[in-house]
DRENPA-3360 file (N, C-alpha, C; in nm, 2 decimals, always signed):
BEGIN
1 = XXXXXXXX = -5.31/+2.93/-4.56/-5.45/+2.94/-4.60/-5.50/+2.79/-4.60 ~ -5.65/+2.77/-4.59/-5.68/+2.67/-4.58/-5.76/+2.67/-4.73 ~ -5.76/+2.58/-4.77/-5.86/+2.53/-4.91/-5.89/+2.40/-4.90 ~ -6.02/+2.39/-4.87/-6.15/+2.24/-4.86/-6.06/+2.22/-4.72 ~ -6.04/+2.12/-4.72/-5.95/+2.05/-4.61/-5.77/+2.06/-4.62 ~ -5.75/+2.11/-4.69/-5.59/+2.13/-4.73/-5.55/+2.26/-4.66 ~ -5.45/+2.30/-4.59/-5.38/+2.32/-4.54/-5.23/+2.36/-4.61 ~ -5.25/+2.47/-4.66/-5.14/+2.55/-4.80/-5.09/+2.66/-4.70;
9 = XXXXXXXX = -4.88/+2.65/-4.69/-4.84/+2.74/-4.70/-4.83/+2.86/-4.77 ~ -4.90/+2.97/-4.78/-4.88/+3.10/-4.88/-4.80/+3.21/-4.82 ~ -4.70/+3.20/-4.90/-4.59/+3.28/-4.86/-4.59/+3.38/-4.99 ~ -4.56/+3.55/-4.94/-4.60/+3.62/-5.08/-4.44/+3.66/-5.10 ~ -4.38/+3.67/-5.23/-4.25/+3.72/-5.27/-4.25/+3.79/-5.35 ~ -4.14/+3.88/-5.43/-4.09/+3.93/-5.54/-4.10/+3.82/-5.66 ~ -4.22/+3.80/-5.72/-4.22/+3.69/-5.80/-4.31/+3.73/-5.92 ~ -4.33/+3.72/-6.03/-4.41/+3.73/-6.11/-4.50/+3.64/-6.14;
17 = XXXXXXXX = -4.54/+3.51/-6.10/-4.62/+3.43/-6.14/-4.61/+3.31/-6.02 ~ -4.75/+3.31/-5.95/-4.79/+3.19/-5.85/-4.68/+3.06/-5.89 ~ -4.64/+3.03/-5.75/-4.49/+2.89/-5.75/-4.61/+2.79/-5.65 ~ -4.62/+2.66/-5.68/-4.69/+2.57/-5.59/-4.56/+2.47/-5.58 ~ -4.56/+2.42/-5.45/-4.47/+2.28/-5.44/-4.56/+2.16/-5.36 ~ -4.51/+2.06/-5.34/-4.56/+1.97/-5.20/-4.40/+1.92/-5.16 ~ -4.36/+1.94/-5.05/-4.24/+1.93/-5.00/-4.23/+1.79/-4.93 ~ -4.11/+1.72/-4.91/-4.08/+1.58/-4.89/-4.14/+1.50/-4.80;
25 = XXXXXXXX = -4.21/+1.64/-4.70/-4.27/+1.57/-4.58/-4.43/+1.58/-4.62 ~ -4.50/+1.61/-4.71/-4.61/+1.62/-4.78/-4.68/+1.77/-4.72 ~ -4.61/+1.85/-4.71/-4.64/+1.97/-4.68/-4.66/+2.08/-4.79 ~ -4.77/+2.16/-4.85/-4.78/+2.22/-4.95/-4.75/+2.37/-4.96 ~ -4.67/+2.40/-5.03/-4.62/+2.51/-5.01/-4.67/+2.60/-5.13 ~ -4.73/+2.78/-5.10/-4.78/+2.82/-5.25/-4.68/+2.96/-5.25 ~ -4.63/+3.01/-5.34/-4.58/+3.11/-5.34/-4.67/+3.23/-5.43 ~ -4.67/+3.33/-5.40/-4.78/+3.42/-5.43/-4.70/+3.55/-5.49;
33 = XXXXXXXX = -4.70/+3.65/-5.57/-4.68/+3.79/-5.60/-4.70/+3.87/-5.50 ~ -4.69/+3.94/-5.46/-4.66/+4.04/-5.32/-4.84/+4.11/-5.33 ~ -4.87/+4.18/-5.47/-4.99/+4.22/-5.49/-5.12/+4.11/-5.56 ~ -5.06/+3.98/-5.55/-5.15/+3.88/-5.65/-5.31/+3.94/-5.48 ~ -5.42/+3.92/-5.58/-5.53/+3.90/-5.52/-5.58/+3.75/-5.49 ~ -5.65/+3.74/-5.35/-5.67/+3.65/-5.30/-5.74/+3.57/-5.37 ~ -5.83/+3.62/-5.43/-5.96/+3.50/-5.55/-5.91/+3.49/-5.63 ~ -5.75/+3.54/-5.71/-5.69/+3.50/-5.78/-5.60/+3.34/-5.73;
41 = XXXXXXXX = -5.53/+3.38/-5.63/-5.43/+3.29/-5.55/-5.57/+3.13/-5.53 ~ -5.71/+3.19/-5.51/-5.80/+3.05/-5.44/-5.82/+2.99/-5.62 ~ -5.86/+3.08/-5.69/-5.87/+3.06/-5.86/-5.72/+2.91/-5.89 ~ -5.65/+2.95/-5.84/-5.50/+2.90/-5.90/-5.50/+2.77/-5.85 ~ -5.55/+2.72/-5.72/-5.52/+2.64/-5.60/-5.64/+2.56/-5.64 ~ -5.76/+2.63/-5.67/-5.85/+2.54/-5.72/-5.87/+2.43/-5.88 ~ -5.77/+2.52/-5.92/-5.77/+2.47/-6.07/-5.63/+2.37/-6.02 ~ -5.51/+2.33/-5.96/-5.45/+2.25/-5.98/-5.46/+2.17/-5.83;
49 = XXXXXXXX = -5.61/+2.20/-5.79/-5.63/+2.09/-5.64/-5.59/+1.94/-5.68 ~ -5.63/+1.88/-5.76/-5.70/+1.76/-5.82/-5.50/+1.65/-5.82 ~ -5.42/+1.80/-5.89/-5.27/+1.77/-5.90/-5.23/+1.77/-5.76 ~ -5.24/+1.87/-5.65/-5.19/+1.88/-5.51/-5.21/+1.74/-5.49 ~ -5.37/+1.72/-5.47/-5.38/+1.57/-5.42/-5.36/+1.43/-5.46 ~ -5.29/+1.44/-5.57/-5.20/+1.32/-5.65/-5.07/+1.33/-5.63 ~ -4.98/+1.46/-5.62/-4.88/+1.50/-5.57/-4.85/+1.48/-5.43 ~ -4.91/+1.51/-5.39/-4.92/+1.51/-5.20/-4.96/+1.38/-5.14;
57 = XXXXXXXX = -5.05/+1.25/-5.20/-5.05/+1.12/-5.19/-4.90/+1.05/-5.23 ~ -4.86/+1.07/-5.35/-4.75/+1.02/-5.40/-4.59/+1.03/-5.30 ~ -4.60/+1.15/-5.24/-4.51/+1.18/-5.10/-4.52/+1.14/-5.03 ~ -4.67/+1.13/-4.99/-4.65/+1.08/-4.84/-4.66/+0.92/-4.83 ~ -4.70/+0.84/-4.98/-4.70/+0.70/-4.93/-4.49/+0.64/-4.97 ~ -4.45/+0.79/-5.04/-4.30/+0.72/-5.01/-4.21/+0.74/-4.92 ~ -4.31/+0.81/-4.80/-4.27/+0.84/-4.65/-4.29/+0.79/-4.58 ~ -4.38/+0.71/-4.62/-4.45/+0.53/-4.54/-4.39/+0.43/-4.54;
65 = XXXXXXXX = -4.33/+0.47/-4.64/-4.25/+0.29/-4.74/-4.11/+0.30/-4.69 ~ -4.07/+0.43/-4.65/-3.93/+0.46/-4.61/-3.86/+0.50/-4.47 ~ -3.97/+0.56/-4.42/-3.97/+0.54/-4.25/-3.89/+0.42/-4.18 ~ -3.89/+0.45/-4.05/-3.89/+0.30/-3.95/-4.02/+0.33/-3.91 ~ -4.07/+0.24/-3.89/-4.27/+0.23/-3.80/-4.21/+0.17/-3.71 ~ -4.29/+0.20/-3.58/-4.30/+0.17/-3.44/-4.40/+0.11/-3.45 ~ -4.50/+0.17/-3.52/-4.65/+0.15/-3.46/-4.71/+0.22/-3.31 ~ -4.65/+0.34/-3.35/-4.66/+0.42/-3.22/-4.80/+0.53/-3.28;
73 = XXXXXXXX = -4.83/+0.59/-3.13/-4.93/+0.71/-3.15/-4.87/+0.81/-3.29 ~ -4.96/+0.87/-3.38/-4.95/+1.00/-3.47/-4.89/+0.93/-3.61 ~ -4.83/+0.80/-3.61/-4.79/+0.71/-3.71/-4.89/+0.69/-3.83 ~ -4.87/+0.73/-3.98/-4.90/+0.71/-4.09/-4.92/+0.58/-4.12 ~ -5.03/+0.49/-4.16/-5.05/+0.39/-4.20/-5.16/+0.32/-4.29 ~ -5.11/+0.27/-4.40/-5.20/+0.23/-4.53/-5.30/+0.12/-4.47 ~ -5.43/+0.18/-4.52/-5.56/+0.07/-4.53/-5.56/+0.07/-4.68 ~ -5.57/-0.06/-4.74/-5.66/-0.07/-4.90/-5.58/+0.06/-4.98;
81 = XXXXXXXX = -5.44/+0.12/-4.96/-5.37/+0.20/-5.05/-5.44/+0.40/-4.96 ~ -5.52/+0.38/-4.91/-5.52/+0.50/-4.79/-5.48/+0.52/-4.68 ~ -5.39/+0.65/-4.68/-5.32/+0.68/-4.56/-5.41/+0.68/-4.42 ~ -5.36/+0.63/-4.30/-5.46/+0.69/-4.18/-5.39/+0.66/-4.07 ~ -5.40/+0.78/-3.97/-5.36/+0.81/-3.86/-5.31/+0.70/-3.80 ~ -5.24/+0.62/-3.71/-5.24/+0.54/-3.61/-5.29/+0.63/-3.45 ~ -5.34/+0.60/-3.41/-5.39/+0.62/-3.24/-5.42/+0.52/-3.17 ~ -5.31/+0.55/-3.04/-5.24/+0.46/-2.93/-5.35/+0.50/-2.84;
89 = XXXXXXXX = -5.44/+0.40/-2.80/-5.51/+0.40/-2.66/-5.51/+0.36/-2.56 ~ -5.45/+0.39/-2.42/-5.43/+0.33/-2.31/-5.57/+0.23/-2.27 ~ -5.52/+0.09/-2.29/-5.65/+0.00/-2.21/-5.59/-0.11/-2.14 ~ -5.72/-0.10/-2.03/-5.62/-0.20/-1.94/-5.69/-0.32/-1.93 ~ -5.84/-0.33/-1.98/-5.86/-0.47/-2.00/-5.89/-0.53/-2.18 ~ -5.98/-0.59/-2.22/-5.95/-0.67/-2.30/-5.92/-0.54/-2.46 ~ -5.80/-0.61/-2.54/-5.76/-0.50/-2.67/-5.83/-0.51/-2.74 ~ -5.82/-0.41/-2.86/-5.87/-0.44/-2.96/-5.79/-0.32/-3.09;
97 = XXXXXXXX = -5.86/-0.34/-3.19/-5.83/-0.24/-3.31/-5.98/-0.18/-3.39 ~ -5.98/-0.07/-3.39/-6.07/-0.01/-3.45/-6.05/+0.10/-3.59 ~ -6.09/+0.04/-3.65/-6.10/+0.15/-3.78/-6.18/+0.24/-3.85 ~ -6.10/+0.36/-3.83/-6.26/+0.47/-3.90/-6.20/+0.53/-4.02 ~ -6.24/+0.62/-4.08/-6.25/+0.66/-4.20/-6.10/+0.74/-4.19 ~ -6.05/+0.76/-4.12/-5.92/+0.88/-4.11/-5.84/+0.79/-4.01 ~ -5.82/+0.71/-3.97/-5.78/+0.68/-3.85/-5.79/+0.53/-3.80 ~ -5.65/+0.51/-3.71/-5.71/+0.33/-3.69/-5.67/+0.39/-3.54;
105 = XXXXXXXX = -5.76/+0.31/-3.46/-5.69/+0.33/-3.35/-5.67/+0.19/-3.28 ~ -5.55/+0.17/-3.19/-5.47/+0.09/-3.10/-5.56/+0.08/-2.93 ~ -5.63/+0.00/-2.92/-5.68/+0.02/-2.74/-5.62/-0.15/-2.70 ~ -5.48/-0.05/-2.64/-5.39/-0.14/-2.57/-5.31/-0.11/-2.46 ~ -5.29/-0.22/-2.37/-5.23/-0.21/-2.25/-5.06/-0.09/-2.29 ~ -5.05/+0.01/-2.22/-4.97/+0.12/-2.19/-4.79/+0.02/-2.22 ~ -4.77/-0.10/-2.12/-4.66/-0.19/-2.15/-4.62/-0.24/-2.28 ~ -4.71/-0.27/-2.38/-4.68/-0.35/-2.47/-4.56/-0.31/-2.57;
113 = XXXXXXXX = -4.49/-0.41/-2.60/-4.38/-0.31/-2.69/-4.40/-0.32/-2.81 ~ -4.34/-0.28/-2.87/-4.35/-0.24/-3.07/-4.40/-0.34/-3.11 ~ -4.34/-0.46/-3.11/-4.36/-0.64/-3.18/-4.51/-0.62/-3.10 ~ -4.57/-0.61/-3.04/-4.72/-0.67/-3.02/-4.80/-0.55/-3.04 ~ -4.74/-0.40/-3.01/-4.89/-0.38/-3.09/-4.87/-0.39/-3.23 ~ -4.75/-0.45/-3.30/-4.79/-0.48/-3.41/-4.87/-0.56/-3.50 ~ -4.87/-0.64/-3.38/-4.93/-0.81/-3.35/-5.08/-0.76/-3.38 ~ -5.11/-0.71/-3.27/-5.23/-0.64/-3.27/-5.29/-0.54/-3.35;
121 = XXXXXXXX = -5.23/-0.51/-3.44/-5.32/-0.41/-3.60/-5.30/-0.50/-3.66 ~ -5.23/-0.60/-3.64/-5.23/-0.64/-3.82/-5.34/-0.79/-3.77 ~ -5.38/-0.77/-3.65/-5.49/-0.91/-3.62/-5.62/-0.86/-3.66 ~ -5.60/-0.64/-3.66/-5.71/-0.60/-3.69/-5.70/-0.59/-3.84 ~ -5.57/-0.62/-3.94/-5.56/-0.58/-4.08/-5.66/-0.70/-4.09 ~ -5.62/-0.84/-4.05/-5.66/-0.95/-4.11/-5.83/-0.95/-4.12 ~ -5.87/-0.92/-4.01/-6.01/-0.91/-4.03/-6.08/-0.82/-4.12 ~ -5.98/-0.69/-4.16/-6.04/-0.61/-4.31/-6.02/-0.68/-4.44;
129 = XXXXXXXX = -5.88/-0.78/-4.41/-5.88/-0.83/-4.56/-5.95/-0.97/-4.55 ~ -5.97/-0.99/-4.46/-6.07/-1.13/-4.49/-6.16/-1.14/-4.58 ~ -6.22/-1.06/-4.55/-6.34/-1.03/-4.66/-6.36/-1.00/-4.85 ~ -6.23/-0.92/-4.83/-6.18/-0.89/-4.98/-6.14/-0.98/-5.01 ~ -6.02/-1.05/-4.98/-5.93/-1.17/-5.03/-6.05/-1.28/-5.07 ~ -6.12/-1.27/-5.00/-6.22/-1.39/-5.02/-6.32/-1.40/-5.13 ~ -6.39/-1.24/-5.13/-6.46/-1.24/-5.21/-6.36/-1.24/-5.40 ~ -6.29/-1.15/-5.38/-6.19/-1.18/-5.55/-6.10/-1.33/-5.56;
137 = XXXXXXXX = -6.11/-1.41/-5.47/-6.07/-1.53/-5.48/-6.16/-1.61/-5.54 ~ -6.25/-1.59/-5.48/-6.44/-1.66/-5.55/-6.48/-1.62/-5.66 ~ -6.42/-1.54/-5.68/-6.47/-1.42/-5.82/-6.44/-1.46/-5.94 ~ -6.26/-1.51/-5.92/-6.18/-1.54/-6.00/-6.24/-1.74/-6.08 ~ -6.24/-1.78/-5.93/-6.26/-1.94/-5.92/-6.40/-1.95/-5.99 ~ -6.51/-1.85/-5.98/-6.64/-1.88/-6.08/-6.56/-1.81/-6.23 ~ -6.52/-1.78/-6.25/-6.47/-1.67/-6.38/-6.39/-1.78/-6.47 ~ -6.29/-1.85/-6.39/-6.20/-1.94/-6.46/-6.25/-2.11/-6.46;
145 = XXXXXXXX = -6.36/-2.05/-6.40/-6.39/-2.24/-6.34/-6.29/-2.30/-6.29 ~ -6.22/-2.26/-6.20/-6.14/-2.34/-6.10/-6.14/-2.36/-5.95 ~ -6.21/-2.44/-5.97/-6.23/-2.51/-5.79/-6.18/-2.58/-5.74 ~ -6.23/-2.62/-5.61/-6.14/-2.70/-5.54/-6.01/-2.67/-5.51 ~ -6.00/-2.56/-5.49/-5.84/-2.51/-5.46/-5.83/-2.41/-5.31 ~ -5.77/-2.46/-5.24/-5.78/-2.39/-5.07/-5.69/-2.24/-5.14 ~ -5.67/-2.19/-5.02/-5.57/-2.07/-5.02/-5.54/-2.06/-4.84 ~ -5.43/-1.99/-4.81/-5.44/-1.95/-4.71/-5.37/-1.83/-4.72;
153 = XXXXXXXX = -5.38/-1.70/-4.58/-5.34/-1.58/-4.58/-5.23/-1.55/-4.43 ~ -5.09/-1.49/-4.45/-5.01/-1.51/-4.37/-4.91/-1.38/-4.42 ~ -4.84/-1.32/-4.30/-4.79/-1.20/-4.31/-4.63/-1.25/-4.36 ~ -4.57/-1.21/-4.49/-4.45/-1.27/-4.57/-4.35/-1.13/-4.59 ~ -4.24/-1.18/-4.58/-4.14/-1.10/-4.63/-4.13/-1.04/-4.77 ~ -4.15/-1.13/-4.81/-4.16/-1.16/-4.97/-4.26/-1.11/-5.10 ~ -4.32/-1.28/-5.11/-4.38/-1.28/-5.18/-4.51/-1.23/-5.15 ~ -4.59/-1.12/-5.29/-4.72/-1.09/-5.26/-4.84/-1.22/-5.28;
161 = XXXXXXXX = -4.81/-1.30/-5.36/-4.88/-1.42/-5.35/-4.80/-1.60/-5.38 ~ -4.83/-1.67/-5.41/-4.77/-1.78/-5.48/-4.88/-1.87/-5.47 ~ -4.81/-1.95/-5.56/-4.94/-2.08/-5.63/-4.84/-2.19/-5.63 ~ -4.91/-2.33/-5.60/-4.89/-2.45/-5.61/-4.97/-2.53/-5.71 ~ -4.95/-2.53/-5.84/-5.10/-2.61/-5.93/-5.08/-2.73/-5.89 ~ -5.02/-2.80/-5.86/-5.03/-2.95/-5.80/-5.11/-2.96/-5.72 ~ -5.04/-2.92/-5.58/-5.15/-2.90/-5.47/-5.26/-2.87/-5.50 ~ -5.28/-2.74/-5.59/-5.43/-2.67/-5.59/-5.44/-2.58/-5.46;
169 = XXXXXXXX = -5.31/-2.50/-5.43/-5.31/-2.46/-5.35/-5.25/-2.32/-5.34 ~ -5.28/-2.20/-5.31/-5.23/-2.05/-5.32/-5.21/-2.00/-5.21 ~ -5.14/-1.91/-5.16/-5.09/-1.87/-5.05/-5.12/-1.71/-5.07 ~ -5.16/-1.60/-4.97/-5.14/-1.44/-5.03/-5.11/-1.38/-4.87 ~ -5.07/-1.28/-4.91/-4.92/-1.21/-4.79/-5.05/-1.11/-4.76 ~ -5.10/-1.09/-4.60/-5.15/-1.04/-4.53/-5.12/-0.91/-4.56 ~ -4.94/-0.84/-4.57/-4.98/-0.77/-4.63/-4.97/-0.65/-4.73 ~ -5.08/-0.73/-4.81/-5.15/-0.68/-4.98/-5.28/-0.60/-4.87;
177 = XXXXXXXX = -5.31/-0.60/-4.71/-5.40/-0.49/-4.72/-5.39/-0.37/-4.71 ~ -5.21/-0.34/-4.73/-5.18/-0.22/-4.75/-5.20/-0.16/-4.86 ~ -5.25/-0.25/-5.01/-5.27/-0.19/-5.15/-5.40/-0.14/-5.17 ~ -5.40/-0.12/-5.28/-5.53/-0.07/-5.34/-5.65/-0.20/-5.37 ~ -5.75/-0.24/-5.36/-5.85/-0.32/-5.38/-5.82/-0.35/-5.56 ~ -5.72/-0.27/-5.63/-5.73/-0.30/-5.76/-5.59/-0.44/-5.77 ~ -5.51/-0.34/-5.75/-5.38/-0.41/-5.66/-5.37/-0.54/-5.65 ~ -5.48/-0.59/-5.54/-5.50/-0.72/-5.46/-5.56/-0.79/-5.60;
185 = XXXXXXXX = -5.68/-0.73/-5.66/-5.69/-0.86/-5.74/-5.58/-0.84/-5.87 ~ -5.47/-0.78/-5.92/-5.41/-0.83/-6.00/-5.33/-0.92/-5.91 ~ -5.28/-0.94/-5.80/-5.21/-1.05/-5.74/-5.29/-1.17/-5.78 ~ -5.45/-1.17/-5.74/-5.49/-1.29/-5.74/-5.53/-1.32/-5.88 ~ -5.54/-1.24/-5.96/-5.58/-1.30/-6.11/-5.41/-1.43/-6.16 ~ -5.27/-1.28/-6.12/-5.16/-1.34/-6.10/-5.15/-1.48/-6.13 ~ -5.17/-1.53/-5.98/-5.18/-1.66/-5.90/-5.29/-1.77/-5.98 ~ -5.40/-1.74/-6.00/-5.49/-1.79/-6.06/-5.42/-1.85/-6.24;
193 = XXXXXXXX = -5.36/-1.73/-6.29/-5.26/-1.75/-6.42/-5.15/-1.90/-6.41 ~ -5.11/-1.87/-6.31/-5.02/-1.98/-6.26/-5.07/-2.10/-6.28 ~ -5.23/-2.16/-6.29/-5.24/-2.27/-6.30/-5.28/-2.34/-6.42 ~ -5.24/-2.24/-6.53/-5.23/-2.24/-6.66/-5.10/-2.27/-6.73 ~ -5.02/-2.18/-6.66/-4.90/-2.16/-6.66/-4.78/-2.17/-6.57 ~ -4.69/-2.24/-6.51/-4.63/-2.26/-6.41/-4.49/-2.19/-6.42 ~ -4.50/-2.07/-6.52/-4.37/-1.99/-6.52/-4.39/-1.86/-6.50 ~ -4.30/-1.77/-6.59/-4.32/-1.64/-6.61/-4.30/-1.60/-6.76;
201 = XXXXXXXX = -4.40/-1.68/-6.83/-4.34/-1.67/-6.99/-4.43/-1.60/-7.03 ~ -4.41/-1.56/-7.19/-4.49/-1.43/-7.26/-4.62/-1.51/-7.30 ~ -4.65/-1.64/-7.25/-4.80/-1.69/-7.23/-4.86/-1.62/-7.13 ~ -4.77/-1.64/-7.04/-4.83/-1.65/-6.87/-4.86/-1.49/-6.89 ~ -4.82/-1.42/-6.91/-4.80/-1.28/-6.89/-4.94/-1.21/-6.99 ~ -4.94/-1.27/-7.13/-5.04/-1.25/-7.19/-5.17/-1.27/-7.15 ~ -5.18/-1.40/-7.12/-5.29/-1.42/-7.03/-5.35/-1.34/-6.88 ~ -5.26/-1.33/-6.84/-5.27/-1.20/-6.72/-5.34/-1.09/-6.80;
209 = XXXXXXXX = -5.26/-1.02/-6.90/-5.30/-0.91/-6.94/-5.48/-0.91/-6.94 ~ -5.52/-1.06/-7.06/-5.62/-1.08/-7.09/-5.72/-1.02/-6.98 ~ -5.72/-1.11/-6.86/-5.77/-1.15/-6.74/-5.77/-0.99/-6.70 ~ -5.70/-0.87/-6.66/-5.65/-0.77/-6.68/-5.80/-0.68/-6.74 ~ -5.72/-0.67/-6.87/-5.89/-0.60/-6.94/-5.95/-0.62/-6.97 ~ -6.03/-0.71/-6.91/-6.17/-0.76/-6.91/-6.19/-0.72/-6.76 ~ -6.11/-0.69/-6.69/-6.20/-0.59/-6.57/-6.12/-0.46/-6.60 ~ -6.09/-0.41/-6.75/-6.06/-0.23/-6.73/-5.98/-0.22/-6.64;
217 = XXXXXXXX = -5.87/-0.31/-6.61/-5.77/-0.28/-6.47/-5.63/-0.26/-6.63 ~ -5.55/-0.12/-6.55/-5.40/-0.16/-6.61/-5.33/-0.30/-6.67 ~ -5.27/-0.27/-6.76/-5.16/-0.41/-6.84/-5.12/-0.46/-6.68 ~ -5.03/-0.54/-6.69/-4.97/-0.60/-6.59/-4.80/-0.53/-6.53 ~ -4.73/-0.48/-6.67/-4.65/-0.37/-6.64/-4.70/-0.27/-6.55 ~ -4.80/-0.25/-6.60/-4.81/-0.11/-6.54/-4.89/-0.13/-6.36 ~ -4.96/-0.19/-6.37/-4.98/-0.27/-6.21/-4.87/-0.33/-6.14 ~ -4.75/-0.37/-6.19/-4.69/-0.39/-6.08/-4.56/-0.24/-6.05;
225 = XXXXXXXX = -4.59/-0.19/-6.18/-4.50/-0.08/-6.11/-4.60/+0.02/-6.03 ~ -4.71/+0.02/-6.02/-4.86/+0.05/-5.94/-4.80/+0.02/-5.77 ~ -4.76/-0.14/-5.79/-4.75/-0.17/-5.64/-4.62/-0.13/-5.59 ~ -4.56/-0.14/-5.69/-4.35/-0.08/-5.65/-4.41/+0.05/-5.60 ~ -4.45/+0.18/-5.67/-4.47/+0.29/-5.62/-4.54/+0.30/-5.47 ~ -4.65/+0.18/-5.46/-4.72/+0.24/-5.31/-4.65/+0.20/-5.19 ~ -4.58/+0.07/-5.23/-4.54/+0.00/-5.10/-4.46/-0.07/-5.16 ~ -4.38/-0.23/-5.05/-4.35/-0.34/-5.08/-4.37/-0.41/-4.96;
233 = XX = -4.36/-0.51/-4.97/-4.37/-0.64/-4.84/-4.25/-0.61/-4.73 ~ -4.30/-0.58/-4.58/-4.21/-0.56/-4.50/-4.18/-0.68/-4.42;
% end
């Protein structure tokens, strides 16, 4: 059965009472009473949609995180903490990367191997996070009055950001444009903390919090186990 845009197996059995699952591969499975009625079955599905689609996100970004990526055609890939299609397009003169609301797509030479069109999304990640990184970096630097401090942005194994307070200088991992827009600025409030603080102590941490709810964002526990759940640095 289809419901809104969802795509529900209904399978009817010897059962007494409607079974819903979302299965490993984010596939949603409903099980039904042999005589249940249909506006009953859409009644059921519509009252725990809201759950499917928290359920069925939660699967499929730990199918993301756990995969091998090619960066090939039909491939699952996070913009800003949303999933979207990858599509591979044969071009044979100049490349590029394009992003739509469901979908990124690849217009690249047919040869290229894995390492370059990877090259090539993430030349088109950088140009979506340019903009973000920049604007909550400015945000923070009018908020805390701290200026005069560069940053630069580079794709890390590692770390989601780091701070140098000597320098006056911050670094952030290309890619955070896999996270959520909330995500990214706890990194950079993070980082911005560090120049207060040059550890990980119950100052440094409180002060985050502060910085934290005063924009109504989660404690700091709970945002980074926010980012453990969606992803980590590849």
């Amino acid at each position: 059965m289809i419901y809104r845009d969802l795509e529900i197996e209904l399978t009817r059995k010897r059962i007494r009472s409607l079974r819903l699952t979302v299965k490993p591969d984010g596939r949603v499975a409903l099980s039904a009473p042999l005589l249940a009625p249909d506006v009953v079955i859409e009644q059921f599905v519509s009252a725990h949609y809201a759950w499917i689609i928290k359920a069925r996100r939660k699967v499929l970004l730990r199918v993301e995180t756990q995969r091998a990526v090619h960066y090939a055609d039909g491939e699952q890939h996070l913009l800003f903490g949303r999933l979207l299609t990858l599509r591979v397009e044969d071009e044979r003169g100049k490349e590029s990367v394009a992003f739509y609301p469901d979908e990124i797509v690849l217009f690249c030479h047919p040869d290229r191997t894995e390492e370059q069109r990877k090259k090539l999304l993430y030349q088109g990640y950088y140009q979506q996070f340019k903009p973000v990184i920049q604007r909550l970096f400015c945000k923070w630097a009018d908020r805390l009055d701290e200026h005069g401090i560069d940053y630069t942005v580079r794709l890390t194994r590692s770390q989601w950001g780091s701070c140098m307070p000597r320098q006056r200088k911050m670094s952030f991992n290309l890619d955070m444009v896999r996270l959520p827009e909330a995500c990214i600025e706890y990194v950079v409030i993070h980082e911005y903390c560090h120049l207060t603080h040059c550890n990980h102590s119950p100052a440094f941490w409180a002060l985050v919090d502060q910085h934290l709810a005063s924009e109504g964002l989660p404690c700091s526990k709970l945002m980074r186990a926010r980012i453990k759940q969606i992803t980590k640095p590849v």
